[in-house]
C-alpha positions in Angstrom: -29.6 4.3 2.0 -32.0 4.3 4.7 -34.7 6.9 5.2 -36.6 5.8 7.5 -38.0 8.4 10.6 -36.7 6.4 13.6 -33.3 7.4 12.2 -33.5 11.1 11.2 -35.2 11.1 15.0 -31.5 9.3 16.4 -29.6 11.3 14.4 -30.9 14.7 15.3 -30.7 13.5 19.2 -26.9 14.0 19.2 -26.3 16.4 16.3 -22.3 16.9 16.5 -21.3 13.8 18.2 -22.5 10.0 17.2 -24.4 7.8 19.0 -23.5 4.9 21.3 -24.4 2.5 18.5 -21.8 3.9 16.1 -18.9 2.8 18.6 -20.6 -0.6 18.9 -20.5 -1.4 15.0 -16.7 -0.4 15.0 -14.8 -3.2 13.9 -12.1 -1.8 15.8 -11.9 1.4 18.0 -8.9 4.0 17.2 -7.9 5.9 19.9 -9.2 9.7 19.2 -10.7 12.7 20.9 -14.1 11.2 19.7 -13.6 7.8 21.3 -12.2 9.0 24.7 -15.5 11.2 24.8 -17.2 8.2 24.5 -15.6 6.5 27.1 -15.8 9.4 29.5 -19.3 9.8 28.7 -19.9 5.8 29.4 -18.0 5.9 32.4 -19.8 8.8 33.8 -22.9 7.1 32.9 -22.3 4.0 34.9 -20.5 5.3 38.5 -22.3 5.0 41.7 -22.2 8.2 43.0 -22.2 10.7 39.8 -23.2 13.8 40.4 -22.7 13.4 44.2 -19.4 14.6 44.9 -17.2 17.0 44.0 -12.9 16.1 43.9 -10.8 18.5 44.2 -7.2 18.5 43.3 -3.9 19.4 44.7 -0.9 19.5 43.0 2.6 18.3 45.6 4.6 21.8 45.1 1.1 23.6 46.1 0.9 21.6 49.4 4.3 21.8 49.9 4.6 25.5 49.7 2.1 25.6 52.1 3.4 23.0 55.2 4.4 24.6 58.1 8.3 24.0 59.2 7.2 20.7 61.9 5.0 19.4 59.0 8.0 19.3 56.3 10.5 17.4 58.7 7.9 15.0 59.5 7.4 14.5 55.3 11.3 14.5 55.1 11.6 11.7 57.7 8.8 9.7 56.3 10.7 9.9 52.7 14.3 8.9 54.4 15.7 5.4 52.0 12.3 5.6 49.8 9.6 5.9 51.8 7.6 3.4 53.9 6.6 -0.3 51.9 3.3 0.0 50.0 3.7 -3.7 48.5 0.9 -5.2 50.9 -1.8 -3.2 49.3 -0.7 -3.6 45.3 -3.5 -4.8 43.4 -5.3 -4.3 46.1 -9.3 -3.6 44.5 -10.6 0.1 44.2 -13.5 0.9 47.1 -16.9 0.6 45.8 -17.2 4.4 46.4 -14.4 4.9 43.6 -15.1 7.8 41.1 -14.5 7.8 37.7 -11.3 9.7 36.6 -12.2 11.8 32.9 -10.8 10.3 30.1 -11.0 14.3 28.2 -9.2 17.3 29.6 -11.6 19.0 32.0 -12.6 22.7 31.8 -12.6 25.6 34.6 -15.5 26.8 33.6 -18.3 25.4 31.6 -18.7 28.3 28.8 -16.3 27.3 26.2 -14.4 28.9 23.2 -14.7 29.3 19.9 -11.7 27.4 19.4 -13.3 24.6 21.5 -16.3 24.3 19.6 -14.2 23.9 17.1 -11.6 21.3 17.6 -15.0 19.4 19.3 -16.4 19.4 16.0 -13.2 18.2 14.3 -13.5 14.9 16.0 -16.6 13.9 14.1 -14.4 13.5 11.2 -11.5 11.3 12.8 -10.2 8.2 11.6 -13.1 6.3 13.4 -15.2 8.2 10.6 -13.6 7.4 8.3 -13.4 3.1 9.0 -17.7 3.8 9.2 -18.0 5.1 6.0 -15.7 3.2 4.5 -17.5 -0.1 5.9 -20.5 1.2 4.6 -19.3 1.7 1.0 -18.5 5.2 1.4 -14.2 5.1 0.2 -12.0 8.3 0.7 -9.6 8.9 -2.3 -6.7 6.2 -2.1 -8.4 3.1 0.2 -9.4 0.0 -0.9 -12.1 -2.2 -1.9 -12.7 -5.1 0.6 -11.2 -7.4 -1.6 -7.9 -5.0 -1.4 -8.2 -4.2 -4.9 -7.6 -1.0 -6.0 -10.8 2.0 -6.6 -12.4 2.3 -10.1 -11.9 5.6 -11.6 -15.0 7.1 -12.9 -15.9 6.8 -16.6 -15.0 10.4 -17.5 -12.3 11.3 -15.2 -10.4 12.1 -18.5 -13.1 14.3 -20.0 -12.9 15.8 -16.6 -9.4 16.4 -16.2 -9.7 17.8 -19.3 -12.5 20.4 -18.6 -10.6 21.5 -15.9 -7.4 22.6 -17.9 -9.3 24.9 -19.9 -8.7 28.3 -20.1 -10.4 31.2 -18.6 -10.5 34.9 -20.4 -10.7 36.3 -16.9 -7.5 34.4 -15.8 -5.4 35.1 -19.2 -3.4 38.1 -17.6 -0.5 39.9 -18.6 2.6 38.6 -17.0 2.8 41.5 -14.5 -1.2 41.6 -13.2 -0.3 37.4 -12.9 2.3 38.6 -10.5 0.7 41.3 -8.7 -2.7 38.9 -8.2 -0.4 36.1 -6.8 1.3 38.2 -4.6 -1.2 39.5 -3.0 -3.2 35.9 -2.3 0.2 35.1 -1.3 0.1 37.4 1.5 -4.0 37.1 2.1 -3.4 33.3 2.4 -0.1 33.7 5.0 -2.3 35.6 7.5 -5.9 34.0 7.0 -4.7 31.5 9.8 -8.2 31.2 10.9 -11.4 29.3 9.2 -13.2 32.0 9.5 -10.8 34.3 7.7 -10.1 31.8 5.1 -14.4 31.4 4.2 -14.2 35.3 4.2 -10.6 36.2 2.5 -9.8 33.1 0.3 -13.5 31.8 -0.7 -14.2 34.6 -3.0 -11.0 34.9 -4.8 -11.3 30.7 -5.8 -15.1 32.0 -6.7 -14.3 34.8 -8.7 -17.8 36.4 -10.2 -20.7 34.8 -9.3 -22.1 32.9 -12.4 -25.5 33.4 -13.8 -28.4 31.6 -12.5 -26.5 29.8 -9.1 -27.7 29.3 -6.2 -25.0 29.1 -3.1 -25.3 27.7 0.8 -23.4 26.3 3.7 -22.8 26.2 7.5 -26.0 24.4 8.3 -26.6 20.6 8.7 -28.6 18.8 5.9 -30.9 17.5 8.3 -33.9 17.0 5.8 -31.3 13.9 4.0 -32.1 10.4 4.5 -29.1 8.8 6.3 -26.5 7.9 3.9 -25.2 5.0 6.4 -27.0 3.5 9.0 -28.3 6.6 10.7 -25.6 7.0 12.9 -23.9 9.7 11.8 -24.5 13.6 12.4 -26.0 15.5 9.7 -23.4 16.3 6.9 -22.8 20.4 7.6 -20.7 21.4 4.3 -18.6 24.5 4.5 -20.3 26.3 1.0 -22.0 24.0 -1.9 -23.1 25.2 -4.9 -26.9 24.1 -6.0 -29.9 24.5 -8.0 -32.9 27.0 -7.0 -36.0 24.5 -5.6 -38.3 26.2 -8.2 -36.4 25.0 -10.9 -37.8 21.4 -10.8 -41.2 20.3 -10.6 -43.1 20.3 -7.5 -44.1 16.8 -7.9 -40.7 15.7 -8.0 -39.3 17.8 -5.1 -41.6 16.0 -2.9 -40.9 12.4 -4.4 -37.2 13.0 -3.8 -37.7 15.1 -0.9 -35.1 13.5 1.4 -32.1 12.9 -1.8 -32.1 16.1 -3.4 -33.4 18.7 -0.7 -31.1 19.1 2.4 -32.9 21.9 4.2 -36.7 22.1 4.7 -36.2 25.9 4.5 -37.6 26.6 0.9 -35.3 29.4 -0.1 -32.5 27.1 0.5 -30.4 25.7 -2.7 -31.0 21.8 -3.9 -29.0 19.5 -5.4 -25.4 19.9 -4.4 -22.9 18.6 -6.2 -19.9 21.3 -5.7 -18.4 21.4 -2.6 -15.9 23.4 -1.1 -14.6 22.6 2.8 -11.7 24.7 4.0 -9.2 24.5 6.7 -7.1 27.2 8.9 -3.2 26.6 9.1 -3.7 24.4 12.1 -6.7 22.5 11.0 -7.1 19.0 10.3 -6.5 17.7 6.9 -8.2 14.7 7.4 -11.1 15.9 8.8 -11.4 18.0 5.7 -11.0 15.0 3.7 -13.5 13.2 5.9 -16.4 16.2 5.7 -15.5 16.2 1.6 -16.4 12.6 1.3 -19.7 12.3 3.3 -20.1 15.8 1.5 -19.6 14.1 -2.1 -21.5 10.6 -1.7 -24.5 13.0 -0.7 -24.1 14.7 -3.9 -23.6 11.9 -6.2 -26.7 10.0 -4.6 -28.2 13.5 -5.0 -27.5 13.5 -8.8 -28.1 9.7 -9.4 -31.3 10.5 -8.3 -32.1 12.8 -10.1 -30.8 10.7 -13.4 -32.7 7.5 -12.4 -36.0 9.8 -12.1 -38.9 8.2 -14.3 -36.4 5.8 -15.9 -37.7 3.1 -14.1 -41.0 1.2 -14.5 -40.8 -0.1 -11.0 -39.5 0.4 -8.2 -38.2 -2.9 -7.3 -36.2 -2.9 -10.6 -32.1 -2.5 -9.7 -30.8 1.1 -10.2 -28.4 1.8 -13.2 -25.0 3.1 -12.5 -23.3 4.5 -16.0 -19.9 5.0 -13.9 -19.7 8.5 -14.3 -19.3 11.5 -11.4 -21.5 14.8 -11.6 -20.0 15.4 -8.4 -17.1 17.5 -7.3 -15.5 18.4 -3.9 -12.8 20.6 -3.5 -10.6 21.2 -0.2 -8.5 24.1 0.8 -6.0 24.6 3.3 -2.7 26.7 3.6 -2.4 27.5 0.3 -2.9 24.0 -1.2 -6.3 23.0 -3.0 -7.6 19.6 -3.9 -10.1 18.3 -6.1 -12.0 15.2 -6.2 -15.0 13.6 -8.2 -17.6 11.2 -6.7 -19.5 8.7 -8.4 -22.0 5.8 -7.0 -21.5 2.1 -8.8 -23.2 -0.5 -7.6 -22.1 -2.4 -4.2 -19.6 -4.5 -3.8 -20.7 -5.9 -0.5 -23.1 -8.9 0.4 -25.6 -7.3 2.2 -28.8 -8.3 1.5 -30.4 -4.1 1.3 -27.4 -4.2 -2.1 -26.9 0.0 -1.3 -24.6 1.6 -3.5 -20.7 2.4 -3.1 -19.8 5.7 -3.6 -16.0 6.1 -4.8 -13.9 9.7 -4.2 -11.1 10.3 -6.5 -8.7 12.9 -6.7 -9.0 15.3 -9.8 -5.6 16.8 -8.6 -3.8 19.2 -6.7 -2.2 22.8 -6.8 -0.2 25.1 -4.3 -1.9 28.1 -4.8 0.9 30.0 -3.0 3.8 28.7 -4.6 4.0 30.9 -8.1 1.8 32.5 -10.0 1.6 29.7 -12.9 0.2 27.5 -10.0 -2.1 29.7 -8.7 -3.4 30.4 -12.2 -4.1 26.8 -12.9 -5.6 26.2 -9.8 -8.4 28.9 -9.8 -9.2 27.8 -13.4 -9.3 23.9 -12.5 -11.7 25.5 -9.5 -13.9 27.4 -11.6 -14.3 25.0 -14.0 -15.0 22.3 -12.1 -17.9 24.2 -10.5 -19.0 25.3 -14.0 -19.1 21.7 -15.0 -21.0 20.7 -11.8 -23.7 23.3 -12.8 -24.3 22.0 -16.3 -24.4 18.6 -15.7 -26.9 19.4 -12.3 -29.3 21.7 -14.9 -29.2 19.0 -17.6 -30.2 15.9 -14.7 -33.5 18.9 -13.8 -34.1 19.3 -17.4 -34.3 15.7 -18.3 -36.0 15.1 -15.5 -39.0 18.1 -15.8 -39.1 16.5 -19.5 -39.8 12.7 -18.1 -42.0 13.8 -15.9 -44.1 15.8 -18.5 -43.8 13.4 -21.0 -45.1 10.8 -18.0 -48.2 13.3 -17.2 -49.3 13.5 -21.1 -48.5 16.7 -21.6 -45.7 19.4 -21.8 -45.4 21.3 -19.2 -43.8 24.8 -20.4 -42.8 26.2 -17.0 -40.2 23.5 -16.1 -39.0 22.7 -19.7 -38.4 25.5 -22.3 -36.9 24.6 -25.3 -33.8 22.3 -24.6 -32.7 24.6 -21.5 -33.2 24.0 -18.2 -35.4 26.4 -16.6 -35.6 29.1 -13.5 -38.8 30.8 -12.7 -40.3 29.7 -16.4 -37.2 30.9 -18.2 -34.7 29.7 -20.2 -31.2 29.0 -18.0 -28.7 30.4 -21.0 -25.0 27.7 -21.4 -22.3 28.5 -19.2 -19.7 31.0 -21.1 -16.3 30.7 -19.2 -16.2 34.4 -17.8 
């Protein structure tokens, strides 16, 4: 989708909030913490006299409290049979001189919390976010096309579903360690209320041990990504992705798909993504979870479609090939309860005349971790395994595309394609074995 500077330059202007544009190309406005920013924002921008005066507030029981005894029979005579008749000055038109009232809930001091920061970013990922990615091609698990018609599944969401049921030998446990591990996630996941505590409590018990040859990041914004959209949107800021290690494809074609594959210009900084994890506290928002997850995933699959189409074209102007398949996964977690979805591009189903790709999240499935230990068993498997299958399809897109680019060159280039492995440093990346 578009790359070009002028965006990346609008979109790093206002990095947690959208610009003014993105409320203009709204087909319709729904009334969240995001949009009333806006307006407050607007509103401030346009009165006479901001910044010139200060208001002050007083609340009626305060002044009350402090009337002297002459002043409260004088407000208790005024107030005899309602009052005295306002009706002449109804509708009558505001001063020029009028402030502007705040449309958000204002603070007593400017240094906010980390729970404010917070809930500020939340709003990014509102229902308003969702209607812009959806009108861009971008569809959340469940919506529709524009023609009402129901999503297309990818190709290999049975093979998928499949991979995931597999068993683990690390998760084949005795009845009574089963019982003893659930029991005490059980207990982790009651008091890890907090994000934070559920990045550092619950994250490494759905990782388990860290396979070979993986490379791991999160918490920053992929600003180095052309705009998946229209360049309105922030910069996609996943919770924890799993990648490849930049050294592991060919220089030549880490530049050429600079801004698809590589989210960070810090070099020691994984590339690729195409497993994502975000993760919610108890009081968190589901569906900004499921918001982040699928701006996270469409990155991914472009990512990974990328990386597939690489030297398979003889031109540039030639359409792109969309097998219908997802090499993408995106799992959410909250309160006990994980999700997992695959993304996959096709080709659009809009009229525009630029023809960008739709990218199409479905649901995998869904556990409750903290219900029983059966549960929780299948869960951390169908986790582990999706991210295993992530990282063998994401080495076998590098490989094949090291190999096309050596074969393209007239030569063979030994560093970035050994044998029929993909490669790390100039060695051979060994199959996944299901630890």
């Amino acid at each position: 989708m578009p790359s070009s500077k002028i965006q990346h330059r609008q979109r790093e202007k206002n990095p947690l909030h959208p610009p003014p544009v993105f409320w203009d190309r709204l087909t319709r406005i729904r009334l969240t913490k995001g949009a009333l920013r806006e307006v407050n924002r607007r509103n401030n921008l346009f009165s006479p006299n901001r910044g010139s005066r200060s208001f002050s507030h007083t609340f009626a029981s305060e002044f009350l409290r402090n009337c002297s005894a002459a002043c409260l029979r004088e407000i208790r005579k005024l107030s005899h049979r309602g009052g005295p008749d306002l009706s002449d000055i109804r509708n009558y038109p505001e001063p020029p001189h009028c402030y502007q009232i705040s449309m958000s809930p204002t603070k007593t001091s400017s240094r906010r919390s980390p729970r404010d920061k917070a809930a500020e970013h939340t709003t990014n990922y509102d229902e308003n976010f969702q209607d812009h990615l959806i009108s861009h091609g971008v569809y959340p698990p469940f919506s529709r096309y524009p023609d009402s018609t129901g999503l297309s599944k990818p190709g290999n969401f049975a093979d998928i579903q499949r991979r995931l049921l597999i068993r683990r030998p690390s998760l084949m446990l005795p009845p009574d360690s089963l019982e003893k591990e659930y029991s005490e996630f059980a207990t982790i996941n009651a008091e890890a209320g907090e994000k934070q505590l559920v990045m550092k409590e619950i994250l490494p018990i759905l990782e388990g041990k860290k396979p070979p040859f993986t490379r791991t990041g999160g918490g920053y914004p992929f600003k180095n990504l052309a705009p998946l959209t229209d360049g309105t949107l922030p910069s996609a800021i996943p919770d924890f992705y799993h990648g490849a290690a930049p050294n592991q494809l060919n220089p030549v074609i880490r530049k050429q798909l600079s801004d698809q594959i590589i989210p960070s210009k810090q070099s020691n900084r994984p590339m690729a993504p195409n497993f994502f994890i975000e993760v919610k506290g108890h009081a968190g928002s589901m569906l900004a979870a499921r918001g982040k997850a699928c701006y996270d995933g469409a990155l991914g699959a472009r990512a990974m479609h990328s990386l597939q189409q690489f030297g398979n074209e003889s031109s540039t102007n030639m359409p792109a090939n969309y097998d219908g398949n997802a090499y993408t996964m995106i799992s959410v977690y909250q309160s006990g309860f994980l999700s997992i979805y695959a993304t996959h591009p096709t080709s659009s189903r809009s009229n525009s005349p630029d023809n960008h790709p739709d990218y199409v999240m479905t649901q995998l499935g869904q556990w409750a971790l903290s219900g029983d230990p059966e549960t929780f068993q299948q869960g951390i498997t169908a986790y582990r395994n999706a991210r295993d299958l992530a990282q063998e399809q994401r080495n076998e897109f590098i490989k094949q595309a090291n190999e096309r680019y050596a074969s393209a060159a007239g030569g063979f280039d030994e560093e970035y394609s050994v044998g029929s492995e993909c490669t790390e440093y100039g060695k051979p990346i060994p199959p996944i074995s299901l630890p």
